[in-house]
Each structure stands twice: as structure tokens, then as C-alpha cells.
C-alpha positions as CSV (number, residue, x, y, z in Angstrom):
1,X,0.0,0.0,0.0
2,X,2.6,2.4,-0.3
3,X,1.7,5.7,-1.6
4,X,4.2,8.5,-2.7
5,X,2.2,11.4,-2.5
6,X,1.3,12.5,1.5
7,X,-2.2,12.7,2.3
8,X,-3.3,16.4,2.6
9,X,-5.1,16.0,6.3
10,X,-4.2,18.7,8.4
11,X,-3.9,16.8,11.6
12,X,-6.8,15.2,13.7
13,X,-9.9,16.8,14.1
14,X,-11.4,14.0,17.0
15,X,-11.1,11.0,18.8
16,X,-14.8,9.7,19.5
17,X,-15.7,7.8,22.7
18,X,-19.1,6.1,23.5
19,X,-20.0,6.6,26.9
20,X,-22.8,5.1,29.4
21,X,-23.5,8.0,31.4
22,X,-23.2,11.8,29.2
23,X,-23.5,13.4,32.5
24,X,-20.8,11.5,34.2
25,X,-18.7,12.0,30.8
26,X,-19.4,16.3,31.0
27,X,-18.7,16.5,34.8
28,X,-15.3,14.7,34.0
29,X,-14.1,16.3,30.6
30,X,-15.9,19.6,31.1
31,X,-15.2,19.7,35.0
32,X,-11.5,17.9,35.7
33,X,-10.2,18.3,32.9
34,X,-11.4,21.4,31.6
35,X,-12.5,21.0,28.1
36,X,-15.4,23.6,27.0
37,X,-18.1,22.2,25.2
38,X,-18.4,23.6,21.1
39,X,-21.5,22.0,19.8
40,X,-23.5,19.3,21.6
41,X,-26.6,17.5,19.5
42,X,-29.4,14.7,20.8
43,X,-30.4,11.6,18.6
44,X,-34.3,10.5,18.4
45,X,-33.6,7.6,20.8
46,X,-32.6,10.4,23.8
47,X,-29.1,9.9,23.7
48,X,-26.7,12.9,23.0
49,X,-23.6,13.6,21.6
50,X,-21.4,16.5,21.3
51,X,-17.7,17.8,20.6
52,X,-15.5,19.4,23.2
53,X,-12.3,21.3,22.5
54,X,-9.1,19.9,24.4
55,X,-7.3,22.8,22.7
56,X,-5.7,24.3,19.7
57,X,-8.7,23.1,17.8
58,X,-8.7,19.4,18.4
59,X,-12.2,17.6,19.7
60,X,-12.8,14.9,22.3
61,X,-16.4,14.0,20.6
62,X,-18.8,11.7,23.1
63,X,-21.3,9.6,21.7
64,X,-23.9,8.3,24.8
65,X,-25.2,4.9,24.8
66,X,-27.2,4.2,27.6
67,X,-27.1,0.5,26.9
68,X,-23.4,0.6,26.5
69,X,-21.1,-1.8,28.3
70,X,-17.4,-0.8,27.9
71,X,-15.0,-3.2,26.2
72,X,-12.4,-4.5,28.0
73,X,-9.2,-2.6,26.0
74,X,-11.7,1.0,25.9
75,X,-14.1,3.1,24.2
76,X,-12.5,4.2,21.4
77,X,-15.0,4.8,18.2
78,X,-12.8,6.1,15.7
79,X,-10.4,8.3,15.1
80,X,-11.0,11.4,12.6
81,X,-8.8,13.8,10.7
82,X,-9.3,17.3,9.6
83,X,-9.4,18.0,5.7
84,X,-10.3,20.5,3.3
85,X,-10.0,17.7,0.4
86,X,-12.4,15.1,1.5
87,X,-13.7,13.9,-1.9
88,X,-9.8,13.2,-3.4
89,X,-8.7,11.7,0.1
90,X,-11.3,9.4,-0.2
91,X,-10.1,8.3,-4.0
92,X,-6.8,7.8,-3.1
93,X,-8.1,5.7,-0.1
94,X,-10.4,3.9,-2.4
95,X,-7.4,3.5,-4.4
96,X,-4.8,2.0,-1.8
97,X,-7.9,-0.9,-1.4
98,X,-9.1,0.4,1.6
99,X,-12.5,-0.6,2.4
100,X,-14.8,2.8,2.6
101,X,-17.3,2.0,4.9
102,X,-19.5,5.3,4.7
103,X,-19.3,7.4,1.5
104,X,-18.4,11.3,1.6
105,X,-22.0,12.6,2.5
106,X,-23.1,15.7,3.6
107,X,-24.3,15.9,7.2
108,X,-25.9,19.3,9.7
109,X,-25.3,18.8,12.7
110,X,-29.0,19.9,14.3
111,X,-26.9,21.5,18.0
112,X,-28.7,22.1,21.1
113,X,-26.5,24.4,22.8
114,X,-27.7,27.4,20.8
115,X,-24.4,27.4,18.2
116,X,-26.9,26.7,15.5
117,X,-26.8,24.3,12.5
118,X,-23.3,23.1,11.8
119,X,-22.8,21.7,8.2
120,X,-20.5,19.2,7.7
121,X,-18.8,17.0,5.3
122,X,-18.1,13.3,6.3
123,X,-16.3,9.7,5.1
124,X,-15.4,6.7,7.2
125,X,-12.9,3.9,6.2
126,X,-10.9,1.1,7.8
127,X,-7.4,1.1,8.2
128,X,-5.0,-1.3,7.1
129,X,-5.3,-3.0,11.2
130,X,-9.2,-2.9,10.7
131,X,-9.0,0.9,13.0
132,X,-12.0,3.2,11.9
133,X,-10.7,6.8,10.4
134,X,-13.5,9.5,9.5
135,X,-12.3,12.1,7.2
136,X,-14.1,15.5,8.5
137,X,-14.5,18.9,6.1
138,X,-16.3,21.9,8.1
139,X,-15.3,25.3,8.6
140,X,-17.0,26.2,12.3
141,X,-15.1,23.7,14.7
């Protein structure tokens, strides 16, 4: 899979975790560790979900499950770079025979913390160690 031309990602964008409880997750990302909250949404099932910035523009983003039970090695979802090129990373992805597991779509983020509808542009493939990368285009976080 070698490739001789670097991929244009501008560093990560997020690292996603589920969690069981979001109010445990706030008081501990929010409250210890300091992290303010950018945009938080809710699903029609009642759970929520939101991105918090750890700083210089990189997001911790929290996806509650209620009905989650940890795994034993964590709670990592997947693991998302920044890019203003989404559509010709994905090719090249496509290309190197990775398996693209969500198409580049168009997404708005419907927020309920007042910062308004946040359009975004999203892919997800596997990795060559079956690791889930998003590729994320937006101009607000």
C-alpha cells in the first residue's frame, strides 16, 4: 500500500468515545479536565452527543449509549482527521484498497446548545489494522 504522494489531512480533528452515562462524561471532561463544550446535538432515541475542545482546535467527541457496556481494552469509536480535500482523500483511499465504509456525505449537525446548525462533510474507512478513520471537512469547529 505504499503511496508516494502524502495525504493532505491537516492533523486530527477528534477522537470519539461512547460513553454510558453523558452526565458523568461532562462532569469529568468539562469539570477535571477542563475541556469547553463547542457544539452538543441529541439523537431521536434520547441519547446525546457533542464535541468538546481539548485545545488548539482538536475535539474529544462523546457519543452516549445508555445501553453501552465498555470493552475490556476502551471506548474508542474512531479516530478522525481534519481536511479541506475530502472527496480526493477518499479516492486515493479507495485506491490503496481500503475498504470505505460510509461514502463522503453531507451531514448538519441539528446542535442544542444554541451554536446553530453546523454543516458538515463526512467519510469513514478502515485502516490497514481494521481501525476506523473518519475524514471530517467543516469550517465552524
Amino acid at each position: 500500500m505504499a503511496n508516494p504522494t502524502p495525504a493532505p489531512a491537516v492533523g486530527f480533528h477528534h477522537v470519539a468515545l461512547k460513553a454510558k452515562s453523558w452526565d458523568d462524561s461532562l462532569a469529568f471532561y468539562k469539570g477535571v479536565l477542563g475541556f469547553t463544550e463547542k457544539i452538543t446535538w441529541a439523537y431521536p432515541d434520547g441519547n446525546r452527543a457533542g464535541m468538546f475542545d481539548t485545545g488548539g482546535g482538536n475535539y474529544l467527541e462523546i457519543f452516549e449509549d445508555r445501553t453501552y457496556t465498555p470493552a475490556p481494552h476502551g471506548a474508542l469509536l474512531h479516530l478522525a482527521l481534519r481536511t479541506n480535500t475530502l472527496d480526493a482523500d477518499i479516492a486515493r483511499i479507495r485506491a490503496a484498497g481500503c475498504k470505505i465504509t460510509i461514502e463522503p456525505k453531507d451531514v448538519i449537525i441539528k446542535t442544542t446548545n444554541g451554536a446553530g446548525p453546523v454543516p458538515i462533510r463526512i467519510a469513514f474507512f478502515e485502516g490497514p489494522n481494521g481501525e476506523i478513520w473518519e475524514l471530517f471537512e467543516n469550517e465552524l469547529t
